[in-house]
C-alpha positions in Angstrom: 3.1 43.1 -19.1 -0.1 40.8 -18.3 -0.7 40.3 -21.8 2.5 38.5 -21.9 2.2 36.5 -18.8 -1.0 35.5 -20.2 0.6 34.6 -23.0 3.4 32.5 -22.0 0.8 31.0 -19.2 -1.0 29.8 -22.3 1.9 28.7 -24.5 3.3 26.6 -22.2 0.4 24.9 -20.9 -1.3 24.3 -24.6 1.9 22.6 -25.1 1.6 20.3 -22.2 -2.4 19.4 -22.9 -1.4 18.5 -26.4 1.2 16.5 -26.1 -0.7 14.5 -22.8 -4.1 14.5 -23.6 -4.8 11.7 -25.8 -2.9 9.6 -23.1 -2.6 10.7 -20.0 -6.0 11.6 -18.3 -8.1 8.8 -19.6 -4.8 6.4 -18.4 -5.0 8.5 -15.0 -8.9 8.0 -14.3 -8.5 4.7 -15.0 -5.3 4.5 -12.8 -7.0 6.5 -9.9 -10.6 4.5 -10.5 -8.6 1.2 -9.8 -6.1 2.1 -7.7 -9.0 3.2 -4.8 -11.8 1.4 -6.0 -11.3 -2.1 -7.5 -10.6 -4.0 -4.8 -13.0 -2.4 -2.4 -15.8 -3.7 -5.4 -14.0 -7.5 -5.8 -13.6 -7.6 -1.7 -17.5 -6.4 -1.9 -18.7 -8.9 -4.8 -16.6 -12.0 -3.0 -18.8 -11.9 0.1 -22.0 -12.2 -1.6 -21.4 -15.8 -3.2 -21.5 -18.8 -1.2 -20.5 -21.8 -2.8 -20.6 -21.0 -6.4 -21.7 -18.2 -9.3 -24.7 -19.0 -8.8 -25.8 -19.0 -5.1 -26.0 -15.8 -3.3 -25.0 -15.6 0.6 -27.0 -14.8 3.2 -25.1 -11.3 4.0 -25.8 -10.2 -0.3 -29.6 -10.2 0.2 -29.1 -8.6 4.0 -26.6 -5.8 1.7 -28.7 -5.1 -1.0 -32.5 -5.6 0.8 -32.1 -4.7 3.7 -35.7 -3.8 4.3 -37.1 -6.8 2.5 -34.8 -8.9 4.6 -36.7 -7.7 7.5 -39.1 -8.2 6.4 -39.0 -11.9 5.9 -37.9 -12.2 9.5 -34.2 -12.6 7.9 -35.2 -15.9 6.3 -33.3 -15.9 2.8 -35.7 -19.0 1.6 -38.5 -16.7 1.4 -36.7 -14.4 -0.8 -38.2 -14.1 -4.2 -36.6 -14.9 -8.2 -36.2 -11.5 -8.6 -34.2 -10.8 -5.5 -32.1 -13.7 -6.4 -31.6 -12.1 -10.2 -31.1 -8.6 -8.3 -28.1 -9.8 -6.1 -26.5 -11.8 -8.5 -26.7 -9.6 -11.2 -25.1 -6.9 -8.5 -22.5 -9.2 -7.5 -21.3 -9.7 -11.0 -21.4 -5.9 -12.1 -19.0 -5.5 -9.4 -17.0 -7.9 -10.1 -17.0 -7.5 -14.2 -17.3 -3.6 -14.1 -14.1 -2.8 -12.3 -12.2 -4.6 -14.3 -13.5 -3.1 -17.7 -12.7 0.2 -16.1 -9.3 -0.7 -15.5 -8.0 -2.5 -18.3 -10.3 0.2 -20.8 -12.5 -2.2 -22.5 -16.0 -0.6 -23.5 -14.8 2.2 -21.2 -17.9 4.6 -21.4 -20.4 1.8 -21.0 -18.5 0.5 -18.1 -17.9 3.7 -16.7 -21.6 4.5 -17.1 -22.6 1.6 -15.5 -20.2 2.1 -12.5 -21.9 5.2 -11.9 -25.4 3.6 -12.0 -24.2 1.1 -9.6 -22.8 3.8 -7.2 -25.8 5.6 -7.2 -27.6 2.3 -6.4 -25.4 1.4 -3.6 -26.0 5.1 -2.1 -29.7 4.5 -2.2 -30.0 1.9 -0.4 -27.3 3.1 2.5 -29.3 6.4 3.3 -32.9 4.7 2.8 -32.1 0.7 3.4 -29.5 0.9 5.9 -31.0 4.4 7.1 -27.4 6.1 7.3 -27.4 9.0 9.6 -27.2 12.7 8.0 -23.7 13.0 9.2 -22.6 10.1 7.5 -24.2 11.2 4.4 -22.6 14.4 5.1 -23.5 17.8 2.3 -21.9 19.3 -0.4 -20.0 22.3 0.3 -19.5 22.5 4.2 -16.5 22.4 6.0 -16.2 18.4 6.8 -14.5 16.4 3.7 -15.7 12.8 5.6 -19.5 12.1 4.4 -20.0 8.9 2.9 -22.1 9.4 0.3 -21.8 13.6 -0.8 -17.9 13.8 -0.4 -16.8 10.3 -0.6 -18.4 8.7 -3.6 -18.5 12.5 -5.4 -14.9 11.8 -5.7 -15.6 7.9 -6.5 -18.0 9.1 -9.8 -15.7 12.3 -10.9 -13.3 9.9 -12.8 -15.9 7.8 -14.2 -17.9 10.8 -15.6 -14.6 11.9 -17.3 -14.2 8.1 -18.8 -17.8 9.0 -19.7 -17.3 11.8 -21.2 -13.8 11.6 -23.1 -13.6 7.5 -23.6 -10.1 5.8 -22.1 -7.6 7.5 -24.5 -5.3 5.5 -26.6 -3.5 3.5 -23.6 -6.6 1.2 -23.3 -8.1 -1.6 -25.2 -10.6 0.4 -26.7 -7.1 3.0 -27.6 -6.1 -0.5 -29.7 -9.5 -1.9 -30.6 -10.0 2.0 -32.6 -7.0 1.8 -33.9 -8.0 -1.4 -35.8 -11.1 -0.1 -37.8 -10.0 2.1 -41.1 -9.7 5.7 -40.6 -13.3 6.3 -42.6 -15.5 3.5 -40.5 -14.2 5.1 -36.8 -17.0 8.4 -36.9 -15.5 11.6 -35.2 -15.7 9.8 -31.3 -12.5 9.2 -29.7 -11.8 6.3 -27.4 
């Protein structure tokens, strides 16, 4: 009697993985990745330019040094080339990232990347902006509302599957692979 409900259990759902799964999750991180996340990054990016590509504000170096900005007594002359090539190089990765994710362009890298930049971001919260532990929060307690262990866990899972198993064939990278012969594509899926 188990054996069979087993075996019907597994029937049926080997039917729906394979007639999804070249579609439907990578299409569904990247739905769920935007959906939450890419205008909370463009919103993000949009403050930290004042009056062109090229000129940080005030508030990006205050964001992203927070200490340093201190510092320097909150003077933003006084920050240095590098700072300036930190923030702007920030601002754009949230701006351009996003975006890749969404539309599933270079999906992995992108993905990757987003990750990176996550981590970054939770950094310099807990040791820039010295977030309290509750806001941090911890993995496997009874509150779901820490910013950085429950919150952006959830942020990274979809990224790390893009990571993992590409965007799928409903992506730009789906067409772009699709374009190269057959022999040229290696066994990686998009």
């Amino acid at each position: 009697m188990i054996s069979q409900i087993v075996k019907i259990h597994q029937s049926v759902f080997e039917r729906i993985e394979r007639s999804v799964e070249q579609w439907l999750p990578g299409l569904l991180a990247r739905f769920v990745f935007g959906s939450v996340l890419l205008l909370f990054f463009w919103q993000s990016a949009s403050t930290k330019l004042e009056g062109g590509l090229f000129s940080p504000s005030f508030g990006a170096y205050a964001q992203i040094f927070p200490k340093t900005m201190e510092a320097l007594e909150y003077d933003a002359d006084k920050v240095s080339a590098f700072h300036t090539l930190v923030v702007l190089l920030g601002t754009y990765a949230e701006f351009i990232l996003p975006l890749l994710v969404l539309i599933g362009l270079f999906t992995r890298l992108a993905s990757l990347g987003m990750i990176g930049f996550i981590a970054m971001m939770s950094i310099v919260d807990i040791f820039g902006h010295g977030l309290d532990e509750k806001s941090i929060g911890a993995l496997f307690d009874r509150f779901q509302d820490g910013i950085i262990a429950d919150q952006r866990l959830l942020w990274i899972f979809p990224l790390i599957y893009l990571v993992v198993k590409g965007a799928g064939v409903v992506s730009i990278d789906g067409i772009l692979a699709r374009m190269v012969p057959q022999g040229e594509r290696g066994h990686q899926t998009v």
